[in-house]
C-alpha positions as CSV (number, residue, x, y, z in Angstrom):
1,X,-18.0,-13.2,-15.6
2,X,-15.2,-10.7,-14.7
3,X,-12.9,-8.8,-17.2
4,X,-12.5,-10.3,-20.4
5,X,-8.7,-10.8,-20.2
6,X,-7.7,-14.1,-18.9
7,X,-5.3,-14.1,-16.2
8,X,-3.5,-17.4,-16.7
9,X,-2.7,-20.0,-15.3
10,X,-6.5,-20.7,-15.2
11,X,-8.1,-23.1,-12.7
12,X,-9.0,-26.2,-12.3
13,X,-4.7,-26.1,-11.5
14,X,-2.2,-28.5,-11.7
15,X,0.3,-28.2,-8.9
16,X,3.0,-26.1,-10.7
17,X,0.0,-23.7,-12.2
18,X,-0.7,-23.3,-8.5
19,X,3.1,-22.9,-7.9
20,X,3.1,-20.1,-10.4
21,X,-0.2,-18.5,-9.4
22,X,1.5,-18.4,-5.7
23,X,4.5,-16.4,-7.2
24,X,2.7,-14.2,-9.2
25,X,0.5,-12.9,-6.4
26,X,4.1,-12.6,-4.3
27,X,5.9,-10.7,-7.1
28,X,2.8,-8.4,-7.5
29,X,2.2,-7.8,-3.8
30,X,6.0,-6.5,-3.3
31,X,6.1,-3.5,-5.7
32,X,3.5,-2.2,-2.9
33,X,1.7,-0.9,-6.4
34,X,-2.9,-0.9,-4.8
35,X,-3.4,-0.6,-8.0
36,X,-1.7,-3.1,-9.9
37,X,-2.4,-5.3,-7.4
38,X,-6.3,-4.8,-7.1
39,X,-6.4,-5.7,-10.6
40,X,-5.9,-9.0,-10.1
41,X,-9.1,-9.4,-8.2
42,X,-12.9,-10.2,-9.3
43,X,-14.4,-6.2,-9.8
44,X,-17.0,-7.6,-6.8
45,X,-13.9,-9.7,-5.1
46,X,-14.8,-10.7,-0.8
47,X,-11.9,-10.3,1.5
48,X,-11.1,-10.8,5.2
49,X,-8.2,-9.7,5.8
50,X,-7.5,-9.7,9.8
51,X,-10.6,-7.7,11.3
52,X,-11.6,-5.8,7.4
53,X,-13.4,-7.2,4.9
54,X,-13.2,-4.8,1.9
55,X,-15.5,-5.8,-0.7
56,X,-15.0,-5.1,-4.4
57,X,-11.8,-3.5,-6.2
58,X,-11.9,-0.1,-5.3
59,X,-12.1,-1.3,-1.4
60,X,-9.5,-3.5,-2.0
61,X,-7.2,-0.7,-3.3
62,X,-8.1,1.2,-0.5
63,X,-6.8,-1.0,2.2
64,X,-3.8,-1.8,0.3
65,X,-3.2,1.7,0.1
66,X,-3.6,2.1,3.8
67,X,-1.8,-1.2,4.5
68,X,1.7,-0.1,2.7
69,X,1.5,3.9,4.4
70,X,2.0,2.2,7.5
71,X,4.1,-1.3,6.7
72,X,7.0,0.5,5.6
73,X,10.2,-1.7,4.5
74,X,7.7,-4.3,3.5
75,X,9.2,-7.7,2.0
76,X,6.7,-10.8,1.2
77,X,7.1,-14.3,0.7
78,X,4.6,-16.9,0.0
79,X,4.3,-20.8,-0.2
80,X,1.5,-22.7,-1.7
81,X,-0.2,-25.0,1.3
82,X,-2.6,-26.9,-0.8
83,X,-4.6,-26.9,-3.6
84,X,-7.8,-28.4,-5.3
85,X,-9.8,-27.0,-8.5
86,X,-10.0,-23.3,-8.3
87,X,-8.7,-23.0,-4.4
88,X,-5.2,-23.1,-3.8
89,X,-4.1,-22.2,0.3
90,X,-1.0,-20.1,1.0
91,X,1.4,-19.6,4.0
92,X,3.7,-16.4,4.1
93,X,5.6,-14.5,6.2
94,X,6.4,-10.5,5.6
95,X,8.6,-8.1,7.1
96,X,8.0,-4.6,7.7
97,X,8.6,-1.6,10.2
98,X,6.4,1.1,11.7
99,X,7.2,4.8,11.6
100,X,9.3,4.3,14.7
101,X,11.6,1.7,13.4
102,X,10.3,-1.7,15.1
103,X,10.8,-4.4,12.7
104,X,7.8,-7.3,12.3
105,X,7.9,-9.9,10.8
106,X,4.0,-11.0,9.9
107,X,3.1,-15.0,9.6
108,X,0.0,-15.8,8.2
109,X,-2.3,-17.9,6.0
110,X,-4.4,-17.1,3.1
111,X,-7.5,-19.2,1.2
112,X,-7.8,-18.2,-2.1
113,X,-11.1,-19.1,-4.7
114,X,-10.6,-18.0,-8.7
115,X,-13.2,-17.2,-11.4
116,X,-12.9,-19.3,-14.6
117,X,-10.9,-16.4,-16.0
118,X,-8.1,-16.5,-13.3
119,X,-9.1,-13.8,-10.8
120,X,-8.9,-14.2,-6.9
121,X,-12.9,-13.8,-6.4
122,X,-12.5,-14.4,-2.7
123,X,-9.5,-14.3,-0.1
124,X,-9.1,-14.9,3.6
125,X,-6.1,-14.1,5.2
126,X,-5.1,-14.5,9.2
127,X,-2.3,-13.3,10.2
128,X,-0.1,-12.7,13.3
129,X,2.8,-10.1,13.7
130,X,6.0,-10.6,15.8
131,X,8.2,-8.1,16.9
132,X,11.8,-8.5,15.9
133,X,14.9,-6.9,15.8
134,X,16.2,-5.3,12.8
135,X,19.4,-7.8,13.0
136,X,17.0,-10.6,13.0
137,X,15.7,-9.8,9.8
138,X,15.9,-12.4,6.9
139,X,14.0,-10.8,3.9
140,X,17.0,-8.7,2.3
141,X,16.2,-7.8,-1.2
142,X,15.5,-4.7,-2.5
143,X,12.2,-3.0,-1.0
144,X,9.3,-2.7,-4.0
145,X,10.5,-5.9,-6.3
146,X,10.3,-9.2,-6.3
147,X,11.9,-11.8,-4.1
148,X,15.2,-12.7,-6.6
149,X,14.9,-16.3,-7.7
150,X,18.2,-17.1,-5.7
151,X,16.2,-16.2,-2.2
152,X,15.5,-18.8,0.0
153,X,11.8,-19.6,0.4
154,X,10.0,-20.1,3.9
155,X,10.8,-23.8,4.2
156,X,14.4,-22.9,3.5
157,X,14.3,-20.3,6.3
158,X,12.7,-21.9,8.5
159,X,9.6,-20.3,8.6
């Protein structure tokens, strides 16, 4: 067992619980808040995340805390894949800059397992970045909040 809180929607999930998990994690991932975030993992969570593989909470903070001091400007949006039971798969896309001003925009996949109680026990992302040009751009909203309802999706972008 984790916390004693349950984090709904709880698995096994229909397909619009998965929907919904999907935009939670999205919302929660833009304010760029480690801590908020991290709370939404298992207190012993397993990650890969490119070459790192934080372990736990307080690792997970860590990285994210690392992550978003260089990924400035950063804007996500995520798209459910699949999903089955407690596993739902995710595609997403982010923009971000360095310290220099070079925009990226990062496409990647994520595998996602959840505890009865609704936290993300284990998560393995790859992901790819691609330079772009700050005109080529398509996340717009405001940096820190959540993708506004109206805002096109991936498929919608073409992403």
């Amino acid at each position: 067992m984790t916390d004693t809180l349950p984090r709904p929607p709880l698995p096994p999930f229909s397909y619009e619980e998965a929907v919904a998990k999907v935009r939670m994690a999205e919302n929660a991932w833009n304010t760029r808040d480690p801590a908020k975030v991290a709370q939404a993992y298992t207190p012993d969570t397993r990650w890969r995340n490119r070459a790192e593989f934080p372990r736990g909470r307080a690792e997970v903070q860590d990285f994210l805390t690392r992550k978003w001091a260089k990924e400035t400007g950063y804007r996500l949006i995520k798209e459910i894949w699949a999903h089955e039971g407690r596993r739902i798969a995710v595609r997403f896309c982010y923009e971000w800059h360095d310290t220099a001003g070079q925009w990226y925009r990062a496409h990647g996949n994520e595998n996602w397992e959840f505890d009865d109680l609704g936290y993300m026990a284990v998560r393995h992302a790859s992901i790819n970045d691609v330079h772009i040009a700050e005109d080529d751009r398509l996340f717009h909203w405001p940096e820190g909040t959540p993708r506004p309802d109206d805002h096109p999706g991936l498929t919608e972008l073409g992403l």
